[in-house]
mmCIF file of the C-alpha atoms, coordinates in Angstrom:
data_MODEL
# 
_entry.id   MODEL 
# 
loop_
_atom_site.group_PDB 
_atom_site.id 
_atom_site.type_symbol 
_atom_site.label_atom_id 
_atom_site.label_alt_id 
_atom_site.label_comp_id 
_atom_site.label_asym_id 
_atom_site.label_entity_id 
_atom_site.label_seq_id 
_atom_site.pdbx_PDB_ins_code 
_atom_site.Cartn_x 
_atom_site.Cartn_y 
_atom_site.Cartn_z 
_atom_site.occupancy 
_atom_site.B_iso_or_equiv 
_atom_site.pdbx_formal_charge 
_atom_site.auth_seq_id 
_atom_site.auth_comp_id 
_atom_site.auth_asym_id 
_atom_site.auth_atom_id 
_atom_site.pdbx_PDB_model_num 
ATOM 1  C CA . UNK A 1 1  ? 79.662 47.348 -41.550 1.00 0.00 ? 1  UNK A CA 1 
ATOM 2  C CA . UNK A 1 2  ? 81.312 49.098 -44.660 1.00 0.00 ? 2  UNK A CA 1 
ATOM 3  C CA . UNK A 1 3  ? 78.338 48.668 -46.059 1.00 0.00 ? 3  UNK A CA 1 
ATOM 4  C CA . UNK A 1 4  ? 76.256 50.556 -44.079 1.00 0.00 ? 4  UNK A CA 1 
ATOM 5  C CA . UNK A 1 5  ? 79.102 53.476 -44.260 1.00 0.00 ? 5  UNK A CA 1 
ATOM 6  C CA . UNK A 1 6  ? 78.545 53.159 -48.154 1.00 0.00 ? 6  UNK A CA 1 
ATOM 7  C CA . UNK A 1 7  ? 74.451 53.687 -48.567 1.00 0.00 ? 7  UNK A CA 1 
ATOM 8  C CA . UNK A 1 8  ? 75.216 56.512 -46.026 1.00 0.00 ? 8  UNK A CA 1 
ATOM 9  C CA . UNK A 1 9  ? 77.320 58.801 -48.448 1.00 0.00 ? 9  UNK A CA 1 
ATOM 10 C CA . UNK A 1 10 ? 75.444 57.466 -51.638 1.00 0.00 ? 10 UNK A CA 1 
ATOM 11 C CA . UNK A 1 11 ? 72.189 58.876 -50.014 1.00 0.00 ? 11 UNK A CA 1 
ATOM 12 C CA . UNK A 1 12 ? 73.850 62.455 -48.841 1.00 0.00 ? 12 UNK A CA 1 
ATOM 13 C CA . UNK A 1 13 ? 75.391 61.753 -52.499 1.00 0.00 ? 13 UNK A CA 1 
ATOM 14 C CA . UNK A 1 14 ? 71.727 61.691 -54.070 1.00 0.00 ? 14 UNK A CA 1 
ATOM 15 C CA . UNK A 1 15 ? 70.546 64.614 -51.538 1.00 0.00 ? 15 UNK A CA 1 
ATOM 16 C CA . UNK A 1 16 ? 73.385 66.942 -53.189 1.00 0.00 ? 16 UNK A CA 1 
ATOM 17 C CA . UNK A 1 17 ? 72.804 66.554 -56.431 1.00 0.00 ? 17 UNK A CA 1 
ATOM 18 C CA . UNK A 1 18 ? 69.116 66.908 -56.697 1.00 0.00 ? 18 UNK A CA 1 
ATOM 19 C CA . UNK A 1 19 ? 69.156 69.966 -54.357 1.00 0.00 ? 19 UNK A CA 1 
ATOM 20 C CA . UNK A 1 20 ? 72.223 71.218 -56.251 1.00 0.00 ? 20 UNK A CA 1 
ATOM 21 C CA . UNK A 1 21 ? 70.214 70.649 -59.654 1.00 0.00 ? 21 UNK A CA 1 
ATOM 22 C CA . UNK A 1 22 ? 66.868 72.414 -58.067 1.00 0.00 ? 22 UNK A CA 1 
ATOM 23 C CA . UNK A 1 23 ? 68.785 74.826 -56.467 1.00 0.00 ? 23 UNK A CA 1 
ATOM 24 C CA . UNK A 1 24 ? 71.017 76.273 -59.570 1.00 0.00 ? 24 UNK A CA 1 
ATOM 25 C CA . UNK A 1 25 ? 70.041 74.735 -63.205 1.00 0.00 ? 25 UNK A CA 1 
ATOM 26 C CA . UNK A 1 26 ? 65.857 75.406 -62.457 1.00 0.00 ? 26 UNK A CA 1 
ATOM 27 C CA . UNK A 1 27 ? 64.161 78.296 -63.006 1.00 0.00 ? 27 UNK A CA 1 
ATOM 28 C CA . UNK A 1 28 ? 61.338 77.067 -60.730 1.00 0.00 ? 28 UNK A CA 1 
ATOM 29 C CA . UNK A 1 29 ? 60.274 74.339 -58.128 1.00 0.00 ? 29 UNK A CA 1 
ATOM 30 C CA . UNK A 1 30 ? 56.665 74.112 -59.434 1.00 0.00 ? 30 UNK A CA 1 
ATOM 31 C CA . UNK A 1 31 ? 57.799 71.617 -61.834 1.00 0.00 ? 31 UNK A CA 1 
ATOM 32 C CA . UNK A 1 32 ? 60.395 69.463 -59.802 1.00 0.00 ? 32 UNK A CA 1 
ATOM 33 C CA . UNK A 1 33 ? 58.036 68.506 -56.637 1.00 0.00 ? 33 UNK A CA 1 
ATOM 34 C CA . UNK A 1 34 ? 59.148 65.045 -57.120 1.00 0.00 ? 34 UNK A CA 1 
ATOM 35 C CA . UNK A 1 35 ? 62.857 65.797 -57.386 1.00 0.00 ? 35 UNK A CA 1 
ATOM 36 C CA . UNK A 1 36 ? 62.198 67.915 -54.654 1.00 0.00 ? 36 UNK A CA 1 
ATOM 37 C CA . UNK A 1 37 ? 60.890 64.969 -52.431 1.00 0.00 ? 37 UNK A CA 1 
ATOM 38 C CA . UNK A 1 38 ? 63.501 62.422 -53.642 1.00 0.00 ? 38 UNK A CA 1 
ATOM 39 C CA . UNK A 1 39 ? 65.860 65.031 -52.260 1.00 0.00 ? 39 UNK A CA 1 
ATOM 40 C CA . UNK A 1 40 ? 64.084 65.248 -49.190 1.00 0.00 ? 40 UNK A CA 1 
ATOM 41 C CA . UNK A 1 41 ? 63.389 61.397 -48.897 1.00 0.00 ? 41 UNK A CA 1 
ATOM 42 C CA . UNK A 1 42 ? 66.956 61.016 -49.382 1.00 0.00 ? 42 UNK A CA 1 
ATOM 43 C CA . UNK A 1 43 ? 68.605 63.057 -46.486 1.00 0.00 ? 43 UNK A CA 1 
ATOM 44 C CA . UNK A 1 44 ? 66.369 61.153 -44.173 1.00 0.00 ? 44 UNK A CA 1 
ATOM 45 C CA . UNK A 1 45 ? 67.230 57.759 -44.956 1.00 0.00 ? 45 UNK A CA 1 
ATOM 46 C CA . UNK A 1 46 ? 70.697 59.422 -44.759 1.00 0.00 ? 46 UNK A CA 1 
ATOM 47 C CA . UNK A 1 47 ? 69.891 60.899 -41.079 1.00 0.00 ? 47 UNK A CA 1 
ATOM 48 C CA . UNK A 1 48 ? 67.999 57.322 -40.067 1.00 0.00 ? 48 UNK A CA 1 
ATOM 49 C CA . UNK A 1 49 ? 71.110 55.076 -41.324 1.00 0.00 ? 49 UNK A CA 1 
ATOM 50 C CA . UNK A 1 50 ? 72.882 57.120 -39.562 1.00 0.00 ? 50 UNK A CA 1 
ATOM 51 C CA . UNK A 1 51 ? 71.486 56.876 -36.231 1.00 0.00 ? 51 UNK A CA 1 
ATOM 52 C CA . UNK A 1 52 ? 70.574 53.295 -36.137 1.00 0.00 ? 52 UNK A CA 1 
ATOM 53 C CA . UNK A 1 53 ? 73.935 52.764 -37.289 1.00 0.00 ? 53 UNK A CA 1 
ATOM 54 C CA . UNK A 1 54 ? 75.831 54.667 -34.540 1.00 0.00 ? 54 UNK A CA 1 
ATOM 55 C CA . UNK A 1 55 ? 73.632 52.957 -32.151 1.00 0.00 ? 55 UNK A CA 1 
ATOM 56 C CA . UNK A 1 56 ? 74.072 49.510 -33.297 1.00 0.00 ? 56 UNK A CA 1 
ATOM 57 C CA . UNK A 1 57 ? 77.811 50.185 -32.737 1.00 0.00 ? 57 UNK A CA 1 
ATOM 58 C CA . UNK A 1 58 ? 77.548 51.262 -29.655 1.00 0.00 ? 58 UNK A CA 1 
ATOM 59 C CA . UNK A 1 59 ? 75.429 48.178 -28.297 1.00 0.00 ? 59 UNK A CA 1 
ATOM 60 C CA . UNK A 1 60 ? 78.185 45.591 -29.993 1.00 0.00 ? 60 UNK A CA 1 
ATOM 61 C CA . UNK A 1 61 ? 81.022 47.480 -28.284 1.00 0.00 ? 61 UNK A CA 1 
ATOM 62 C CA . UNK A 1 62 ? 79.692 47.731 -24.740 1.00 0.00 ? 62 UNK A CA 1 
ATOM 63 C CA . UNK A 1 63 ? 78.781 44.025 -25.022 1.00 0.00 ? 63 UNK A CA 1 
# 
């Protein structure tokens, strides 16, 4: 299960540094749309990991 721990943070990992490089090294977004949707993309595999993670935890404990 450390595994699944690990892809978590390397997504949110991904998700803060392309919103941090949008955010405060580029003038504009018109440019970055898909570093805008890798960022994006990102945070919700982080947010769906998450969840099916949490719940496959809680189905092997109450077992």
């Amino acid at each position: 299960m450390k595994y699944h721990k690990i892809s978590e943070i390397a997504y949110l990992i991904i998700f803060l540094v392309v919103f941090f490089d949008i955010i405060f090294l580029k003038k504009t977004i018109d440019g970055n749309i898909p570093l805008l949707i890798l960022g994006i993309l990102s945070f919700l595999m982080f947010v769906f990991r998450r969840y099916y993670r949490k719940k496959f935890n809680n189905r092997k404990n109450s077992s």
